[in-house]
Each structure stands twice: as C-alpha cells, then as structure tokens.
PDB file with one MODEL, atoms N, CA, C and O in Angstrom:
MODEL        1
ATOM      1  N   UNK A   1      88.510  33.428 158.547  1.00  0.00           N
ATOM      2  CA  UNK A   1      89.174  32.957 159.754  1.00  0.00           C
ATOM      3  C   UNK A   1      88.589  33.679 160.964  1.00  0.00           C
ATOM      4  O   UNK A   1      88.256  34.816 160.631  1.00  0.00           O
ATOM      5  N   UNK A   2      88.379  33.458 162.076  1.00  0.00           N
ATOM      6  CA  UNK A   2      87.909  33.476 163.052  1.00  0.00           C
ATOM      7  C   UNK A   2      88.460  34.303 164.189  1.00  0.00           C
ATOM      8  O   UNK A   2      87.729  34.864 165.005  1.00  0.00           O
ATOM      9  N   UNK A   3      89.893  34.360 164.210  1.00  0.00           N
ATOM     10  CA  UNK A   3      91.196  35.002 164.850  1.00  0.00           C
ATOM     11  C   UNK A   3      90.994  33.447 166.055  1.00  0.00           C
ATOM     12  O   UNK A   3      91.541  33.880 167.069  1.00  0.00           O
ATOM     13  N   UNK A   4      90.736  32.658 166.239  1.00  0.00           N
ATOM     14  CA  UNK A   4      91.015  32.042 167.800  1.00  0.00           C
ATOM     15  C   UNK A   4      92.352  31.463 167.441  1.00  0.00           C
ATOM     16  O   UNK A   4      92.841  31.201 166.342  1.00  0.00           O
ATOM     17  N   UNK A   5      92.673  31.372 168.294  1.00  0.00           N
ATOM     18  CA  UNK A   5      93.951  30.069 168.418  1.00  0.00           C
ATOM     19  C   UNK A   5      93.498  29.066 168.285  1.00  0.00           C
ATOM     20  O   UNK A   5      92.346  28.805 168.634  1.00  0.00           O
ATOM     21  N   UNK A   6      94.171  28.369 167.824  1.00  0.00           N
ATOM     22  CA  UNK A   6      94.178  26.771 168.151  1.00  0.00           C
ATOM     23  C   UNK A   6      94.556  25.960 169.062  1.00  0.00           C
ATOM     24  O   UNK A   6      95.258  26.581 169.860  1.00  0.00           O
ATOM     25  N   UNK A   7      94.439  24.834 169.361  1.00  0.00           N
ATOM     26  CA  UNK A   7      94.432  24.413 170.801  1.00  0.00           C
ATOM     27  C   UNK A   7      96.175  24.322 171.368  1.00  0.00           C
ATOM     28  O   UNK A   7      96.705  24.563 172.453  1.00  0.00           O
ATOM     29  N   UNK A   8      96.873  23.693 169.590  1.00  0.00           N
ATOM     30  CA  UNK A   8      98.250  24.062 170.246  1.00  0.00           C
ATOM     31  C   UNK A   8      98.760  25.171 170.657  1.00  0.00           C
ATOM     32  O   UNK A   8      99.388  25.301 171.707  1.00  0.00           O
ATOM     33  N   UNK A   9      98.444  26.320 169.592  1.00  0.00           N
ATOM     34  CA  UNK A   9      98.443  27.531 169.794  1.00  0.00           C
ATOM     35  C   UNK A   9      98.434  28.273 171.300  1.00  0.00           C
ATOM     36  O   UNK A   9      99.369  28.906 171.788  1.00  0.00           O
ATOM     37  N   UNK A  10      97.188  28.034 171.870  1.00  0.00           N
ATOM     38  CA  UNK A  10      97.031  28.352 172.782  1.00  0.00           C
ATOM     39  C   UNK A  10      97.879  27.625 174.438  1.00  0.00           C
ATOM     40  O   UNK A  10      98.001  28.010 175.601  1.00  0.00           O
ATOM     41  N   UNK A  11      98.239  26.571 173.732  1.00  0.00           N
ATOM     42  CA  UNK A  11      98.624  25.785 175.152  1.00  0.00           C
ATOM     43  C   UNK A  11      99.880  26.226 174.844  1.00  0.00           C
ATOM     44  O   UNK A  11     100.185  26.905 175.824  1.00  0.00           O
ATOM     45  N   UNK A  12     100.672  26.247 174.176  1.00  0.00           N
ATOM     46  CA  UNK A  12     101.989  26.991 174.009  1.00  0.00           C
ATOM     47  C   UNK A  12     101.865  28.529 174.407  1.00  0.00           C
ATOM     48  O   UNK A  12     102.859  29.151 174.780  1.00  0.00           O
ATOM     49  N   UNK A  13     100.815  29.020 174.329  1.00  0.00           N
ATOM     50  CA  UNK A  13     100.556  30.721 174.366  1.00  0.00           C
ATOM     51  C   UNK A  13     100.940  30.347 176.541  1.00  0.00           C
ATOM     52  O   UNK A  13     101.867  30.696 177.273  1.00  0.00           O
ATOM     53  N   UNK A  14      99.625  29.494 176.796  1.00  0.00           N
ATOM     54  CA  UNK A  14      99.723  29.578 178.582  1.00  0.00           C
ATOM     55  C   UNK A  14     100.734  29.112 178.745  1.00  0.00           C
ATOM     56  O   UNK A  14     101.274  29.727 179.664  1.00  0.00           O
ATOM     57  N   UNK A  15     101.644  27.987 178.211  1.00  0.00           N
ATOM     58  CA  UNK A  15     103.012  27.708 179.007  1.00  0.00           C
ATOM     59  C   UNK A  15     104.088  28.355 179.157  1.00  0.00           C
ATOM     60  O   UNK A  15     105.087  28.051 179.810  1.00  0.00           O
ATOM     61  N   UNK A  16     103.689  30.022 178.017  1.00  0.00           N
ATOM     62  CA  UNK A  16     104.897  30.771 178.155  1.00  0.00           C
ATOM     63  C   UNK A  16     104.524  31.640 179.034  1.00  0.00           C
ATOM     64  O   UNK A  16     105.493  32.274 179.450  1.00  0.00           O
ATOM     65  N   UNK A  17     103.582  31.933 179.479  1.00  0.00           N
ATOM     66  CA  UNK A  17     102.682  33.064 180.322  1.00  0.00           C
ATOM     67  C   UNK A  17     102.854  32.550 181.930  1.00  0.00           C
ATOM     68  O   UNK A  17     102.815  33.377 182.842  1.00  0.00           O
ATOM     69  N   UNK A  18     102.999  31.460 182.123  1.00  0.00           N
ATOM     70  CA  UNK A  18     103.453  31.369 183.505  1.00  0.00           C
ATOM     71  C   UNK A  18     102.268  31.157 184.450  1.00  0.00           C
ATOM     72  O   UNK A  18     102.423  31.420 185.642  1.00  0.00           O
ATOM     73  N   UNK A  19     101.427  30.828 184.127  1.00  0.00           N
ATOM     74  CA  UNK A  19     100.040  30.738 184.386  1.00  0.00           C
ATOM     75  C   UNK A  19      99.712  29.575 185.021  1.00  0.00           C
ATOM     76  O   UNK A  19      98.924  29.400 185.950  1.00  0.00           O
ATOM     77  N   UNK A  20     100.485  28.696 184.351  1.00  0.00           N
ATOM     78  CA  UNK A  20      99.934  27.010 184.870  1.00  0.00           C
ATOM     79  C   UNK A  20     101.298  26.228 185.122  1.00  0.00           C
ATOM     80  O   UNK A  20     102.336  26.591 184.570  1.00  0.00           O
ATOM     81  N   UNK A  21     101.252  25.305 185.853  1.00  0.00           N
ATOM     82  CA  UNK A  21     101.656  24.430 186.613  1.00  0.00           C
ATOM     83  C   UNK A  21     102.354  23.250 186.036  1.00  0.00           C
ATOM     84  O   UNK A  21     103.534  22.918 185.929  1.00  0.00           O
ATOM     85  N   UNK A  22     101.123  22.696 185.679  1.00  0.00           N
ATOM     86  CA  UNK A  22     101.543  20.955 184.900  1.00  0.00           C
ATOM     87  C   UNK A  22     101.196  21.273 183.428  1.00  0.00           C
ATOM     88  O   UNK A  22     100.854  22.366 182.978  1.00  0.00           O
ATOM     89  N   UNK A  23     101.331  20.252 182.848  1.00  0.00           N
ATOM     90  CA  UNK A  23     100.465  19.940 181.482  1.00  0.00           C
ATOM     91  C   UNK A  23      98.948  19.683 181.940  1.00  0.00           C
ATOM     92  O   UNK A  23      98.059  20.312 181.366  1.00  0.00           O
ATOM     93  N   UNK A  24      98.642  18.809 182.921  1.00  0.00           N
ATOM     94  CA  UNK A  24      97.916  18.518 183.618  1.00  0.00           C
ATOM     95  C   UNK A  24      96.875  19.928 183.809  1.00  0.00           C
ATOM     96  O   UNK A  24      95.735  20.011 183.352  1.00  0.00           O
ATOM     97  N   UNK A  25      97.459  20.789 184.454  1.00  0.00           N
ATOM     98  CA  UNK A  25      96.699  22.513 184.985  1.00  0.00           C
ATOM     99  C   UNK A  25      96.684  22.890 183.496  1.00  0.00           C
ATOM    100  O   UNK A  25      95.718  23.599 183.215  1.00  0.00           O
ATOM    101  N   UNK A  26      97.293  22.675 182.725  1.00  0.00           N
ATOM    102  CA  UNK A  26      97.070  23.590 181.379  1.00  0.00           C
ATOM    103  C   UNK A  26      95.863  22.577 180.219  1.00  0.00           C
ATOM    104  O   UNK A  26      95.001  23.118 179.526  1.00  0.00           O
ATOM    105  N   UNK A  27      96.038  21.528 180.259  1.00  0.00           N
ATOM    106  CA  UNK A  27      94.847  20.806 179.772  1.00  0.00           C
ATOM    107  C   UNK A  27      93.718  21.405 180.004  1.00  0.00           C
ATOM    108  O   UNK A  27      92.916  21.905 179.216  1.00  0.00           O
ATOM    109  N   UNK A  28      93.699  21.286 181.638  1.00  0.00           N
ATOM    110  CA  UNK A  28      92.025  21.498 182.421  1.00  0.00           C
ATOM    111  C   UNK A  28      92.242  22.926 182.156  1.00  0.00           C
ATOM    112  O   UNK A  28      91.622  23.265 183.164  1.00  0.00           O
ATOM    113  N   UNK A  29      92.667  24.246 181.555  1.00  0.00           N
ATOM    114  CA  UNK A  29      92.780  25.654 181.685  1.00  0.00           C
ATOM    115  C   UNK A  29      92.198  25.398 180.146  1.00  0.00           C
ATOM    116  O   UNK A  29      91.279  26.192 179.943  1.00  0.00           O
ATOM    117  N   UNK A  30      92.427  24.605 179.088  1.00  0.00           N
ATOM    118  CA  UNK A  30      92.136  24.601 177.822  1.00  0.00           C
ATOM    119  C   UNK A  30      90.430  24.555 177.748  1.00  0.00           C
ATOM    120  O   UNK A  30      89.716  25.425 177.250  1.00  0.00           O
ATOM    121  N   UNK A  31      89.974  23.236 178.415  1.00  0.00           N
ATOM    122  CA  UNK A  31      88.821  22.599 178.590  1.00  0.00           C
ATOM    123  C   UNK A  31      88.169  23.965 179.128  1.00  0.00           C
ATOM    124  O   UNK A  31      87.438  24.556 178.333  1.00  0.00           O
ATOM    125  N   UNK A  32      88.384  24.588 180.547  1.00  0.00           N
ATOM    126  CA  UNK A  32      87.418  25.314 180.366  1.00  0.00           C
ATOM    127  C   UNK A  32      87.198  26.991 179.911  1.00  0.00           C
ATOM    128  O   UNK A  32      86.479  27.764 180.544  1.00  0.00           O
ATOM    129  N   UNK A  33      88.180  27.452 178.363  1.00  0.00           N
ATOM    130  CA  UNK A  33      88.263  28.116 177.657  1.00  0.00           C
ATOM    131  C   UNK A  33      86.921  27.501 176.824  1.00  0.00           C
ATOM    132  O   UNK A  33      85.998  28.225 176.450  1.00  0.00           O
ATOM    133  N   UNK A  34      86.955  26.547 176.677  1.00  0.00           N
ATOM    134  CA  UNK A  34      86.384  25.657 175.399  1.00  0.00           C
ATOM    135  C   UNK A  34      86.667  25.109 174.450  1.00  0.00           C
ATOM    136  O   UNK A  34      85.946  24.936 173.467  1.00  0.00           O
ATOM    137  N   UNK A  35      87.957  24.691 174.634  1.00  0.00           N
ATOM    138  CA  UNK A  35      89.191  24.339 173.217  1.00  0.00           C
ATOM    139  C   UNK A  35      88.390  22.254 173.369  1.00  0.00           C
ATOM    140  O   UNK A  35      88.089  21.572 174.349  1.00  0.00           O
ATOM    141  N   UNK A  36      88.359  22.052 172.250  1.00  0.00           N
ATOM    142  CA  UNK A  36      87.675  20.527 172.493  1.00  0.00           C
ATOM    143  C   UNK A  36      88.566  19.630 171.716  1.00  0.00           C
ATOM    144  O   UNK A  36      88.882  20.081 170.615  1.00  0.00           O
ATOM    145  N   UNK A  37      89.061  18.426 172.041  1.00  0.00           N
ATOM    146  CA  UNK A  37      89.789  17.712 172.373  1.00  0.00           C
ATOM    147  C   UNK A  37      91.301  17.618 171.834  1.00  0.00           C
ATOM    148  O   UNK A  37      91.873  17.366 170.774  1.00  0.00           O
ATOM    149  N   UNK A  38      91.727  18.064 173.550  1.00  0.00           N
ATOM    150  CA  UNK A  38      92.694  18.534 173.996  1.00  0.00           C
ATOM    151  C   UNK A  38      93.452  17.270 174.466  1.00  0.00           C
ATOM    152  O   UNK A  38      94.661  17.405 174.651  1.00  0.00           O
ATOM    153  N   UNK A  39      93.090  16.487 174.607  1.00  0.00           N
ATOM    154  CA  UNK A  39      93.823  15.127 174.727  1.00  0.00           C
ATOM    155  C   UNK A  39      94.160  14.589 173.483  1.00  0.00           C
ATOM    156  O   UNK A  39      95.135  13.839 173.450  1.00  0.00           O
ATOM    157  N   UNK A  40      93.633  14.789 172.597  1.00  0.00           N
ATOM    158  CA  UNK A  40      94.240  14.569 171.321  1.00  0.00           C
ATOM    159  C   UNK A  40      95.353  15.586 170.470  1.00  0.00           C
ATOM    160  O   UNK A  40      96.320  15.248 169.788  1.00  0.00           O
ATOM    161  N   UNK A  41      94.746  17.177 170.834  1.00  0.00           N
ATOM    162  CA  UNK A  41      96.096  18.071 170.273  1.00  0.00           C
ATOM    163  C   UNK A  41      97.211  18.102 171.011  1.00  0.00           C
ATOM    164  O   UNK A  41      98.222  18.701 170.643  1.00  0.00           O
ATOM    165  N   UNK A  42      97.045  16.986 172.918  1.00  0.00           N
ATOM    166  CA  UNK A  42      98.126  17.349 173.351  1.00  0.00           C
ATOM    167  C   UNK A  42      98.865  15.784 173.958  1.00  0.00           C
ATOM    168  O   UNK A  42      99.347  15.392 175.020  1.00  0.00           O
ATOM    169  N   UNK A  43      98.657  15.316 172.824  1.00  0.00           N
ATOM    170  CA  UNK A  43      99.180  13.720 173.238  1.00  0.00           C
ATOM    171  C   UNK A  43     100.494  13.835 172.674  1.00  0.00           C
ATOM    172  O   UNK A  43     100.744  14.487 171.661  1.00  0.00           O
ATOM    173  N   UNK A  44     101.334  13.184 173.355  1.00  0.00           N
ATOM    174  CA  UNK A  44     102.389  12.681 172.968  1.00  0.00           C
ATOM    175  C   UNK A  44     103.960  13.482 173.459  1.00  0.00           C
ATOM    176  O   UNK A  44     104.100  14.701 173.559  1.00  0.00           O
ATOM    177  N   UNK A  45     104.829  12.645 173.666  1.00  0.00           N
ATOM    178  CA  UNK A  45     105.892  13.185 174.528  1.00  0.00           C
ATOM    179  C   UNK A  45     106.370  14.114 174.131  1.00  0.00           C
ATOM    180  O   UNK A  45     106.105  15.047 174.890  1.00  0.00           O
ATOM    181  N   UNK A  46     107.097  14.480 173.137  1.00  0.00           N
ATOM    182  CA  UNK A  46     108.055  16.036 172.616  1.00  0.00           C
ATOM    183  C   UNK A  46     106.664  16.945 172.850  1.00  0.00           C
ATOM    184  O   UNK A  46     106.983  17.810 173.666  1.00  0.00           O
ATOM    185  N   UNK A  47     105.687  17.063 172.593  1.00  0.00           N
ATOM    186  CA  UNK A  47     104.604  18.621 172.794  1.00  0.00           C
ATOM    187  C   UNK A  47     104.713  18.122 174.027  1.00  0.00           C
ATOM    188  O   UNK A  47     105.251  19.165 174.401  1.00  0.00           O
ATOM    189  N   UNK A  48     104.686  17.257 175.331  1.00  0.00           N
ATOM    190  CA  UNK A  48     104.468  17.717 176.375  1.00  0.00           C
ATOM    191  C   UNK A  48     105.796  18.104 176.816  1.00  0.00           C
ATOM    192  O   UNK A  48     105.761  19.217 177.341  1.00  0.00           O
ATOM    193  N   UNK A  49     106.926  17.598 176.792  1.00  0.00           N
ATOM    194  CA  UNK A  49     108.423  18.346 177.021  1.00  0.00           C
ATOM    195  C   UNK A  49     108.555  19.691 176.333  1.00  0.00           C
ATOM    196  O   UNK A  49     109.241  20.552 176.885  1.00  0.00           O
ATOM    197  N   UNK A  50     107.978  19.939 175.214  1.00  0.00           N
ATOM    198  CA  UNK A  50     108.330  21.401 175.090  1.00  0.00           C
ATOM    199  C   UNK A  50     107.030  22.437 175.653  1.00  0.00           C
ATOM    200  O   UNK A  50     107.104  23.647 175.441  1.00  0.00           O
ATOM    201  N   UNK A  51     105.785  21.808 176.422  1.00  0.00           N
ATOM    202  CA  UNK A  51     105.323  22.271 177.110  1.00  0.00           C
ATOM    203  C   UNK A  51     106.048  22.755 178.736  1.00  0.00           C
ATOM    204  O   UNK A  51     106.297  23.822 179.297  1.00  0.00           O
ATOM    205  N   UNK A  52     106.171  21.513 179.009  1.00  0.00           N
ATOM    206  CA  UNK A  52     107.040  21.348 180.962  1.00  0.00           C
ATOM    207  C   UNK A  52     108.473  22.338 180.473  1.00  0.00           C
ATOM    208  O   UNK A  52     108.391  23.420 181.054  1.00  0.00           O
ATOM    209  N   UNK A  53     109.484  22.278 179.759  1.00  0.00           N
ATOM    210  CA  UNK A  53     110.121  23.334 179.069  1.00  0.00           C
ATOM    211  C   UNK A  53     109.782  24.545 179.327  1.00  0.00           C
ATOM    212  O   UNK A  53     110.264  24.977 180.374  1.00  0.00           O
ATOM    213  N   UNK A  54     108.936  25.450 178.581  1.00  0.00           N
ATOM    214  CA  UNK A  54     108.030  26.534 178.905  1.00  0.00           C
ATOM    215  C   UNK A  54     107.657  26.698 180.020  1.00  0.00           C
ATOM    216  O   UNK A  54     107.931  27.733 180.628  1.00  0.00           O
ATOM    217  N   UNK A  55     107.110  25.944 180.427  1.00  0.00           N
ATOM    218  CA  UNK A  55     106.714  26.139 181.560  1.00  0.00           C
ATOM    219  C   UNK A  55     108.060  26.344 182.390  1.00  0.00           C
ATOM    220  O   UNK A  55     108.625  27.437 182.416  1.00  0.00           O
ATOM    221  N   UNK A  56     108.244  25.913 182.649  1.00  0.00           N
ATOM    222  CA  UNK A  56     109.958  25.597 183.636  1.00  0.00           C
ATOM    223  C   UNK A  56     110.674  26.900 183.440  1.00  0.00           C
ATOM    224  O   UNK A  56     111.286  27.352 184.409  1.00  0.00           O
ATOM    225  N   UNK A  57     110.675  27.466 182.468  1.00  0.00           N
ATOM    226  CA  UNK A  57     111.544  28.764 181.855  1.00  0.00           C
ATOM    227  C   UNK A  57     110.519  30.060 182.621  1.00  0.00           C
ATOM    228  O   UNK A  57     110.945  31.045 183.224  1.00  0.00           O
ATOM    229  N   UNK A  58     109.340  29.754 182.416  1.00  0.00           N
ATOM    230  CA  UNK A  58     108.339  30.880 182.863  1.00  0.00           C
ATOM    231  C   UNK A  58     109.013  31.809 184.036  1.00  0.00           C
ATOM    232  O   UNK A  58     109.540  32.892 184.294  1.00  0.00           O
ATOM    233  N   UNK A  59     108.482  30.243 184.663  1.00  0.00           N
ATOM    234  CA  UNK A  59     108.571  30.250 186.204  1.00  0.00           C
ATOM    235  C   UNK A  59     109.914  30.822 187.157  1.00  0.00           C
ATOM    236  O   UNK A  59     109.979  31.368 188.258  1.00  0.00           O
ATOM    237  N   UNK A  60     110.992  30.377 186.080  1.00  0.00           N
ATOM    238  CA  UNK A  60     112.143  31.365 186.071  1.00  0.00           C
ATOM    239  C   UNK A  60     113.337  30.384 186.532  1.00  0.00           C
ATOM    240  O   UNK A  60     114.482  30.819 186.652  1.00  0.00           O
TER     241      UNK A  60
ENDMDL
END
C-alpha cells in the first residue's frame, strides 16, 4: 500500500479542514493534488450533502 488517500478519502479529509468552499473548490483542490477522476468518486447527491455538511460545520 502506498499510504495516499483516496479520492473520497481525501475530499472528506478537505471538507473537514475548512479549506474549501463548494464541492465545486474542493473538486478543483483534488485535480490539482493529482487525484484522477474525481467526477466520478464524487458524483452523486448524499457524498455531495455530506460534503456541503462538512463543510458548513467547518466553517462554524
């Protein structure tokens, strides 16, 4: 194993970190880590609500 995260991994890691904005800012924050396709690990409504969630909580 490699230690990286995985792409969910990681987009759940930045939405708790407070770092990004949208799903939108955290996509394009994935892309240029180098995580590759991120429109596919991050399709679909419940992962993006418990993304905007996280996020929303971060932020305070």
């Amino acid at each position: 194993m490699t230690g990286q995260l995985t792409t969910v991994e990681r987009a759940f890691e930045l939405a708790r970190s407070g770092s990004c904005n949208s799903v939108n800012d955290l996509r394009q924050r994935l892309r240029r880590e180098g995580y590759d396709a991120v429109h596919i690990h991050l399709h679909g409504a419940s992962i993006n609500k418990q993304l905007v969630d996280l996020m929303h909580a971060a932020k305070g």
